[in-house]
Wavefront OBJ file of the C-alpha trace (Angstrom):
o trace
v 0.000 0.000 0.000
v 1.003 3.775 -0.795
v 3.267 5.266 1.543
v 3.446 8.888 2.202
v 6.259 10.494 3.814
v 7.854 14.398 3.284
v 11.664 14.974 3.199
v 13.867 17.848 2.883
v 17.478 18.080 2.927
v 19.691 21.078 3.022
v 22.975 21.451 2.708
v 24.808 24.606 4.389
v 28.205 25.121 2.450
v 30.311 27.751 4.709
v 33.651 29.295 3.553
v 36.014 29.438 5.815
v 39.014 31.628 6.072
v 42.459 30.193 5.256
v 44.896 28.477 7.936
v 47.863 31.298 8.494
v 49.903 28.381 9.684
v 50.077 26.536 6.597
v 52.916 26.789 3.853
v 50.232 26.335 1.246
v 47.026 28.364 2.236
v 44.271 26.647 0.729
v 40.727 27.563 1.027
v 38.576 25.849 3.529
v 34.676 24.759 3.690
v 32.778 23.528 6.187
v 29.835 21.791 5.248
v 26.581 20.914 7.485
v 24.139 18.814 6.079
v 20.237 18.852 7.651
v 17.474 16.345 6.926
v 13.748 16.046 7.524
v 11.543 13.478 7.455
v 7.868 13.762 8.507
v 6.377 10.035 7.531
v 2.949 9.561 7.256
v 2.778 5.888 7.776
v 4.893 3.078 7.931
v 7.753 2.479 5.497
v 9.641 -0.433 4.830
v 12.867 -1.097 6.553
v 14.298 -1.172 3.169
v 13.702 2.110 2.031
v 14.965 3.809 5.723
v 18.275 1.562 5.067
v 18.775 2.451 1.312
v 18.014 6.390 2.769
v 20.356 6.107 5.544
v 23.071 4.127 2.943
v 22.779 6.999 0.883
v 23.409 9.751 3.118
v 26.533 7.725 4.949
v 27.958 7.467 0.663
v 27.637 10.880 0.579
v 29.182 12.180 3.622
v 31.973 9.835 2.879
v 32.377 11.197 -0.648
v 33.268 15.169 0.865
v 34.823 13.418 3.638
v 37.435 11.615 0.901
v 37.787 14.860 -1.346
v 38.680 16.655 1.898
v 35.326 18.644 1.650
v 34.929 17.926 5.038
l 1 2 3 4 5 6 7 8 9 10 11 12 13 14 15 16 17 18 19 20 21 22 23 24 25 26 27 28 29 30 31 32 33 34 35 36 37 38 39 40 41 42 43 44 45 46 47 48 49 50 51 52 53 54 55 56 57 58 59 60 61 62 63 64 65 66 67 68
């Protein structure tokens, strides 16, 4: 039967001023990332794992590409 659920994601991308201390002063970001879900009746353990596996990928992508 036809689930209904509402979510919003947001992601707040901040620059950041460069380290002084560094030899090489590269630019730095700091990145917060904001869900909501408001579900409107019961969803499949499934689809929260494939959400929640999606959202881990992603933080680990900036993580690796030292986004984060």
């Amino acid at each position: 039967s036809p689930v209904r659920a509402l979510s919003v994601s947001v992601m707040v991308i901040t620059p950041l001023t460069p380290s002084k201390d560094e030899l090489l002063s590269l630019p730095r970001t700091n990145v917060t990332i904001m869900a909501w879900i408001q579900m409107g009746g019961w969803i499949p353990d499934g689809v929260v794992k494939l959400y929640k596996t999606k959202l881990a990928d992603r933080i680990k992508f900036l993580r690796e590409t030292h986004f984060v």
